[in-house]
C-alpha positions as a printed NumPy array, in Angstrom:
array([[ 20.95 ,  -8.834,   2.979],
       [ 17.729, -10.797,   4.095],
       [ 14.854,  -9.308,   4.381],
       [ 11.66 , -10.132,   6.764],
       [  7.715,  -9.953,   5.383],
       [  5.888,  -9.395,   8.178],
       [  1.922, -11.065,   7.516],
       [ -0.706,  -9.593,  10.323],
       [ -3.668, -12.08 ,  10.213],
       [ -6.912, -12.519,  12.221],
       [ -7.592, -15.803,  11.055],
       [-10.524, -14.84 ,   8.927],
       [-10.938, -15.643,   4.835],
       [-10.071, -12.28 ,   4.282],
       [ -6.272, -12.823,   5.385],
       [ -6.271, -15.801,   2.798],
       [ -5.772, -13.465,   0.065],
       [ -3.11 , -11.298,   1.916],
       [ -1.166, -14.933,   3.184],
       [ -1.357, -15.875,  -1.061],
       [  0.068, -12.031,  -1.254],
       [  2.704, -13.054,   1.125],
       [  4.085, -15.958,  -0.343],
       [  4.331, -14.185,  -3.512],
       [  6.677, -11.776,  -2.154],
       [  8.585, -13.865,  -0.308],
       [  9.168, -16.009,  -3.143],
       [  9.832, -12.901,  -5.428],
       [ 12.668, -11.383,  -2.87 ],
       [ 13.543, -14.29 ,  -1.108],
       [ 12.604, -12.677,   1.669],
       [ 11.518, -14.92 ,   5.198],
       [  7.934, -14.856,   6.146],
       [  6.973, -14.101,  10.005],
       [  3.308, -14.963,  10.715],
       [  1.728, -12.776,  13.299],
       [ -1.558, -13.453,  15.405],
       [ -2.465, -11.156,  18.176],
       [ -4.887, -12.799,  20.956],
       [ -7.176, -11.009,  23.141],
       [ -5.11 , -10.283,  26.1  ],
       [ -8.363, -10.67 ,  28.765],
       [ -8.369, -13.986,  28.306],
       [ -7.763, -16.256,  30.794],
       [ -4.48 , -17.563,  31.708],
       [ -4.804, -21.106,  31.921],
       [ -6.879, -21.584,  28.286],
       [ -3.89 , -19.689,  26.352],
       [ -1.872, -22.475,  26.328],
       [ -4.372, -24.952,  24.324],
       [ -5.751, -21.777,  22.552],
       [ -1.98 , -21.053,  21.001],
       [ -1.162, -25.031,  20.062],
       [ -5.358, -24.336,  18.022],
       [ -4.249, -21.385,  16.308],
       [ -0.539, -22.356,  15.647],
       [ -1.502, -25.491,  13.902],
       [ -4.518, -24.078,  11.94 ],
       [ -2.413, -21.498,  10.313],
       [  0.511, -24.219,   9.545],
       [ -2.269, -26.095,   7.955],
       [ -4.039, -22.798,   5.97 ],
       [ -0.182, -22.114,   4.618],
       [ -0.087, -25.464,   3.697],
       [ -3.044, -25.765,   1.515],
       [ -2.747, -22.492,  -0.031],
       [  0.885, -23.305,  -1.203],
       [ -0.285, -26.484,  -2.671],
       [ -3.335, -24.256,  -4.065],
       [ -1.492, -22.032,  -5.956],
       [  1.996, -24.127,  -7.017],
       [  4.125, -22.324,  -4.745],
       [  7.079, -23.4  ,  -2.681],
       [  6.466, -22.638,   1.2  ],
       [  9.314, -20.351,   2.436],
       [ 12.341, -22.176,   3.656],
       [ 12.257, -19.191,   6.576],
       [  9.046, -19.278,   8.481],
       [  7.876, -18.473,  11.673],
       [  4.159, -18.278,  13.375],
       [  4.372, -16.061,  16.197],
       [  1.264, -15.589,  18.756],
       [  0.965, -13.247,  21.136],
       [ -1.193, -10.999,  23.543],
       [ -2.275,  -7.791,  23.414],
       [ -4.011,  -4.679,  21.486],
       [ -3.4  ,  -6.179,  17.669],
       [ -2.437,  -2.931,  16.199],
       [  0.245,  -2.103,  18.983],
       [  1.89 ,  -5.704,  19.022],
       [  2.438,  -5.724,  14.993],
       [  3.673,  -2.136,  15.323],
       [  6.071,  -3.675,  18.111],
       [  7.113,  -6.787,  15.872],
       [  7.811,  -4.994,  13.105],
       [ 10.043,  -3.056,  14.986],
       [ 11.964,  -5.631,  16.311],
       [ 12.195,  -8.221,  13.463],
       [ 13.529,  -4.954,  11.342],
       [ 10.45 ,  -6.224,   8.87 ],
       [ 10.886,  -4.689,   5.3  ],
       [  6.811,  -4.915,   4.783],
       [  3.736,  -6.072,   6.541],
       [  1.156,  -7.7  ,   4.418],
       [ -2.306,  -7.154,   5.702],
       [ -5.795,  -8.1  ,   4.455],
       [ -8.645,  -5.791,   4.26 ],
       [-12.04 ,  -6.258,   5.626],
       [-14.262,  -4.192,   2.725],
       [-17.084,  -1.995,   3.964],
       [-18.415,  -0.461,   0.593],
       [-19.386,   2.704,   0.798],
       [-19.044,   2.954,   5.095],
       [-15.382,   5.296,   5.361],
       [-16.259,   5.771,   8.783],
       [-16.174,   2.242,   9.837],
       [-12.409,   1.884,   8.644],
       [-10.884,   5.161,  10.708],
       [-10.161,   2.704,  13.924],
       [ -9.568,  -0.215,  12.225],
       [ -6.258,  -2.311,  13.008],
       [ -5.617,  -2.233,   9.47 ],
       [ -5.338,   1.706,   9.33 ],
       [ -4.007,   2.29 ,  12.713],
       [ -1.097,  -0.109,  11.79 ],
       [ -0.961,   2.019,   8.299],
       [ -0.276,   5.475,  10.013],
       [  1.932,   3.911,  12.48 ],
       [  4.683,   1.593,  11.276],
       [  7.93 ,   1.713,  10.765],
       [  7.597,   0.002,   7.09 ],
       [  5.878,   0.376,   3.923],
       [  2.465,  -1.747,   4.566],
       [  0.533,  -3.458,   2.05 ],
       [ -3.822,  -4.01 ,   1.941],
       [ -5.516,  -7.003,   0.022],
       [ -8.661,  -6.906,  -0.474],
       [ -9.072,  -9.815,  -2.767],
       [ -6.82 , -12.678,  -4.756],
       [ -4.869, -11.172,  -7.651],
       [ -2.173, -11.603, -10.063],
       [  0.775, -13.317,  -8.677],
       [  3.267, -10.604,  -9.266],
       [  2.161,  -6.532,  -9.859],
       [  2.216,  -5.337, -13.339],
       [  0.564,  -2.264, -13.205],
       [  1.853,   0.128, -10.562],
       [  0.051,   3.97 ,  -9.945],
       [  2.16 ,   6.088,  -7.722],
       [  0.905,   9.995,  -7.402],
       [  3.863,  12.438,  -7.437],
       [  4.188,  15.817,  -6.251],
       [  8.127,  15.864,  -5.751],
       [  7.905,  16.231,  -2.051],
       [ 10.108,  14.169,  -0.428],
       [  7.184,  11.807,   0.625],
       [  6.092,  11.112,  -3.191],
       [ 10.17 ,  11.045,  -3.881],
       [ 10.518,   8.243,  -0.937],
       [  7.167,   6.412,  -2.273],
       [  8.685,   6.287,  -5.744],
       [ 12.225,   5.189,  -4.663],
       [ 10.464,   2.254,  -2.754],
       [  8.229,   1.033,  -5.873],
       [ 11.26 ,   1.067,  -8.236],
       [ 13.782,  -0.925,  -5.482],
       [ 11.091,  -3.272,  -4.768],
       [  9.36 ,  -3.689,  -8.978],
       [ 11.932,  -2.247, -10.858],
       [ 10.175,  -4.266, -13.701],
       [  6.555,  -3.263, -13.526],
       [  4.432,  -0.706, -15.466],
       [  4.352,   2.487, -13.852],
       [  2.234,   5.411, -14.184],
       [  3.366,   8.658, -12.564],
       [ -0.285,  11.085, -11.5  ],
       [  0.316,  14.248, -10.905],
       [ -2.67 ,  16.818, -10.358],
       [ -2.687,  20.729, -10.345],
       [ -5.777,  22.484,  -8.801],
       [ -7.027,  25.992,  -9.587],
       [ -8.874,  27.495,  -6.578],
       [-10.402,  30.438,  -9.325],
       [-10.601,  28.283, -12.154],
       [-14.057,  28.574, -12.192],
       [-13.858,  32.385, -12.301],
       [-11.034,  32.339, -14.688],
       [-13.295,  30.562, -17.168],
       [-15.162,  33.323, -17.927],
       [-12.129,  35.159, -19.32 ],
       [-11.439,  34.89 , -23.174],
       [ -7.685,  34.345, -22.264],
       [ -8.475,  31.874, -19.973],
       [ -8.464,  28.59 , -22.392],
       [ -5.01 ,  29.917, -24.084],
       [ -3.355,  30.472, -21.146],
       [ -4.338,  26.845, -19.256],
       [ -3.112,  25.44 , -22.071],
       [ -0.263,  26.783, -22.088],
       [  0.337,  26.736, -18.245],
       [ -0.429,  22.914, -18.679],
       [  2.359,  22.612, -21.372],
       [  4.957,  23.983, -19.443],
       [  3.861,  22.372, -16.235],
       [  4.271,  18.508, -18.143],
       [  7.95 ,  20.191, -19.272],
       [  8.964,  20.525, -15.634],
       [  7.252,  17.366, -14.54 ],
       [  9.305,  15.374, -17.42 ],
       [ 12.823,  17.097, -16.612],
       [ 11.794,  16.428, -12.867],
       [ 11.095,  12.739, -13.696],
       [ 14.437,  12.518, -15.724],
       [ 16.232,  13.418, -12.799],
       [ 14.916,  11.367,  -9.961],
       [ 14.973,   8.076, -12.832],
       [ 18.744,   9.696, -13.189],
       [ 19.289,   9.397,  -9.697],
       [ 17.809,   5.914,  -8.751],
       [ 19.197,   4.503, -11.712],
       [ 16.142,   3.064, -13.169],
       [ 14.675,   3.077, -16.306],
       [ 11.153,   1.617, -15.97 ],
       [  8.06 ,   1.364, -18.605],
       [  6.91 ,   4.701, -17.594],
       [  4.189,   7.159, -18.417],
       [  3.743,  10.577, -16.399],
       [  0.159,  11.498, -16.589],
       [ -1.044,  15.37 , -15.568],
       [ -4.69 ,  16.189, -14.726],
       [ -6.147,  19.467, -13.467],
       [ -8.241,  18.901, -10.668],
       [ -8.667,  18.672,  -7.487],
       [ -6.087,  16.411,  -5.933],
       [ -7.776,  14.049,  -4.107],
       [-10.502,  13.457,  -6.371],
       [ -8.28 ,  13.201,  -9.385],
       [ -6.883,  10.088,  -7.78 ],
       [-10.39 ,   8.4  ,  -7.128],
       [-11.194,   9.057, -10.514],
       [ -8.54 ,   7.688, -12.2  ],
       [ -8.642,   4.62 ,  -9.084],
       [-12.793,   4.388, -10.572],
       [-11.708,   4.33 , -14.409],
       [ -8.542,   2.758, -14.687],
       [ -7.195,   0.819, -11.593],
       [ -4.194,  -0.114, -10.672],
       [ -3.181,  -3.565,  -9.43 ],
       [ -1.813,  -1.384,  -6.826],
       [ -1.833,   1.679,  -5.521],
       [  1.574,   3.205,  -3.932],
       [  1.715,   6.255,  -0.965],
       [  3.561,   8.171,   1.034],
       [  2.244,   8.547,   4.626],
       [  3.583,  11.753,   5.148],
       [  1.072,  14.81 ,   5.087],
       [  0.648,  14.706,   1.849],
       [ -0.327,  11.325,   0.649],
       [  1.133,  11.679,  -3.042],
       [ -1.277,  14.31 ,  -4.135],
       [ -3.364,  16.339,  -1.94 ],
       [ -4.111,  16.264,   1.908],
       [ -3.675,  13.021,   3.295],
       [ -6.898,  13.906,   5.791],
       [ -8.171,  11.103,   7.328],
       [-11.235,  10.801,   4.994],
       [ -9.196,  10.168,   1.676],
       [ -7.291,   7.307,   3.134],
       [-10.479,   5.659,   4.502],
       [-11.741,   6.23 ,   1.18 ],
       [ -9.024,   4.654,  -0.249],
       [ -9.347,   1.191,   1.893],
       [-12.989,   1.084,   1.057],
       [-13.469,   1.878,  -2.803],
       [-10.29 ,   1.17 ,  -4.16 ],
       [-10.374,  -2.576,  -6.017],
       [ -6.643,  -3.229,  -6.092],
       [ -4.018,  -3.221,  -3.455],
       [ -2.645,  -0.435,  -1.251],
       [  0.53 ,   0.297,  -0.329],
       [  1.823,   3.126,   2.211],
       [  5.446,   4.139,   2.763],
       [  6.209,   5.897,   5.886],
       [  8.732,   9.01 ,   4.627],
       [ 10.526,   8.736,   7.864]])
């Protein structure tokens, strides 16, 4: 069955990397590429005309020179597609109606500011659509090797999972799991305490593996896997590990839970403005 990548851009550099992104995947899944652009819809009627014909031709040129750039073939299936409106609405609507299997969006970085990200496009479009959708930050490896997904079972991190392995059943995939103690710090003080961690983290990573057998069992897959468990709280667990040892990218559900922990509003604009690799988000239904 074909498939449709959806591509968002705003015309700026930043969207180079996530057009690159684009072509990769199309490429990859022989997929067609749609290329949306969403113009300011107070603008007046007569200079949209000459305004679409500008914009039309300067992204058939920047998909041009970036396929010649990096050796690749431009999709046989392509279409630019302008229209008017409130950005995040219209590629929430086009997704929608081109059934797109992903849109590919680039991120504008603002280190450190979280709060500047909450009403972006980029993560209104995340919370919203119908499809899993993918952030670049930056040029990277032409196809994913190393893929982090955190797990708690729920049917979000179950969905997020069965997504990663349909889409890169080939890549390297580590599983994060994270268990918090509210009393740990209490507990500590207990001579029993160290014994009985350890051996509550043993038989935790016993029904984590047989769990793990069974959903590999059940999506017939048998990628290079490796199930780590941390104690911790959830959310920061998965910064830490994002800070040490990233990913080249980063796979979610958008349910509640966002893989591990509360998926408050804070951790994902965390996410968009600290994490180095790509970011994907599955909607669980």
């Amino acid at each position: 069955m074909n498939t449709t990548l959806l591509l968002a851009t705003d015309l700026s550099h930043e969207c180079q990397a996530a057009l690159v992104r684009a072509l990769h995947l199309s490429q990859r899944s022989q997929s067609r590429l749609d290329i949306l652009h969403v113009v300011d819809p107070y603008l007046p009627e007569h200079t949209l005309p000459a305004l679409v014909h500008a914009i039309e031709e300067e992204i058939d040129r920047t998909l041009n020179t970036l396929c010649e750039h990096h050796e690749l073939n431009r999709p046989a299936a392509t279409e630019i597609h302008i229209v008017s409106g409130v950005p995040y609405a219209e590629i929430i609507r086009e997704a929608y109606e081109r059934s797109a299997s992903m849109i590919v969006m680039g991120t504008h970085r603002k280190q450190g500011q979280p709060d500047l990200i909450s009403g972006t496009t980029l993560s209104r479009v995340m919370r919203r659509a119908p499809c899993p959708v993918v952030s670049i930050p930056h040029d990277g490896e032409p196809d994913w090797q190393d893929i982090l997904v955190p797990v708690d079972f729920s049917l979000a991190s179950r969905h997020t999972l069965k997504e990663v392995l349909t889409r890169f059943p080939n890549v390297r995939l580590t599983l994060l799991h994270a268990w918090d103690m509210p009393v740990a710090m209490e507990l500590c003080e207990g001579t029993n305490y160290q014994h009985w961690r350890d051996m509550e983290r043993q038989r935790l990573r016993q029904q984590l593996e047989l769990e793990t057998e069974r959903l590999m069992a059940d999506l017939h897959a048998k990628p290079d896997l490796e199930l780590v468990l941390q104690q911790g709280d959830p959310s920061q667990v998965l910064l830490d590990r994002l800070r040490q040892q990233p990913p080249d990218l980063l796979a979610l559900g958008s349910h509640i839970r966002v893989g591990i922990g509360r998926a408050t509003d804070s951790l994902l604009e965390r996410l968009l403005t600290e994490t180095r690799g790509d970011l994907m988000l599955c909607r669980t239904w």
